[in-house]
C-alpha positions in Angstrom: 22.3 8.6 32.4 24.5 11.5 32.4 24.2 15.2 30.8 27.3 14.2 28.6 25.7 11.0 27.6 22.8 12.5 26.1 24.8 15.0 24.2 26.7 12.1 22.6 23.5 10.4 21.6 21.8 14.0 20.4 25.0 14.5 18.3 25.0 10.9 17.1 21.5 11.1 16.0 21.3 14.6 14.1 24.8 13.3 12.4 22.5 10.1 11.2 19.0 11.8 11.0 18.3 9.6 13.7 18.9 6.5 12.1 18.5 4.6 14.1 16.7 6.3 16.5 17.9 5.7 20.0 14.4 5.4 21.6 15.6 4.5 25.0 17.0 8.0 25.6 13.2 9.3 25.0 10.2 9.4 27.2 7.4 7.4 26.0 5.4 11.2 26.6 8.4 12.4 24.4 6.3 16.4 23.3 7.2 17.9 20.0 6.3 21.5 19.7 7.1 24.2 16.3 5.1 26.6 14.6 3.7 24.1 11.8 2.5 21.0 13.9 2.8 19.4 17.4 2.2 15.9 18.6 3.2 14.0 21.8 4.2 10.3 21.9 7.9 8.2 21.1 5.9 6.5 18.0 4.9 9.6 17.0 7.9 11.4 17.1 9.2 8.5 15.2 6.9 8.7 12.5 7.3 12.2 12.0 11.0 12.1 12.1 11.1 8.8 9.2 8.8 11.6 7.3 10.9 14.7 7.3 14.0 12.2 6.3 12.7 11.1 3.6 12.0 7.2 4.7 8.0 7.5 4.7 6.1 7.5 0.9 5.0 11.1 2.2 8.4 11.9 2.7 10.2 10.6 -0.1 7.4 13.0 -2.5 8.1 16.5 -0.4 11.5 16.1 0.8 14.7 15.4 -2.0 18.0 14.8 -0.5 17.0 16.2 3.5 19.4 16.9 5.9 19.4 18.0 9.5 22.3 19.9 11.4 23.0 20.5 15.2 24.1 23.2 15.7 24.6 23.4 19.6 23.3 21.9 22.9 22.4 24.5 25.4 21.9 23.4 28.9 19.3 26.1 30.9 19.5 27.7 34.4 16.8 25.9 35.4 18.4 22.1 34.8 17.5 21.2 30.9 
């Protein structure tokens, strides 16, 4: 799986809000890291992704109308 490969499918999936989620470009160990919460796990990342969409009860209640944008990909000196 190629660098340009995954930005396709990062681009496909923030155009979508992951829907569907393309799980097999994902570790199982997938970590998710910000300042309000952090969890590690595909399902979990999942879960919490369905959520902030909109597609969970939970979601559906605190979010109306969400949207997600990419902005850029940035690939690091040290190979990410």
């Amino acid at each position: 799986m190629g660098i340009q490969e995954l930005e396709r499918c990062l681009f496909r999936e923030y155009s979508t809000f992951f829907s569907p989620m393309e799980k097999a470009y994902y570790s199982n160990h997938v970590k998710f890291v910000d300042p309000m919460t952090s969890f590690v796990g595909i399902e979990n990342y999942e879960k919490n992704v369905d959520m902030l969409a909109g597609r969970t009860l939970l979601g559906s209640i605190l979010f109306k109308d969400p949207s997600i944008a990419l902005h850029t990909i940035e690939r690091l000196d040290d190979g990410r």
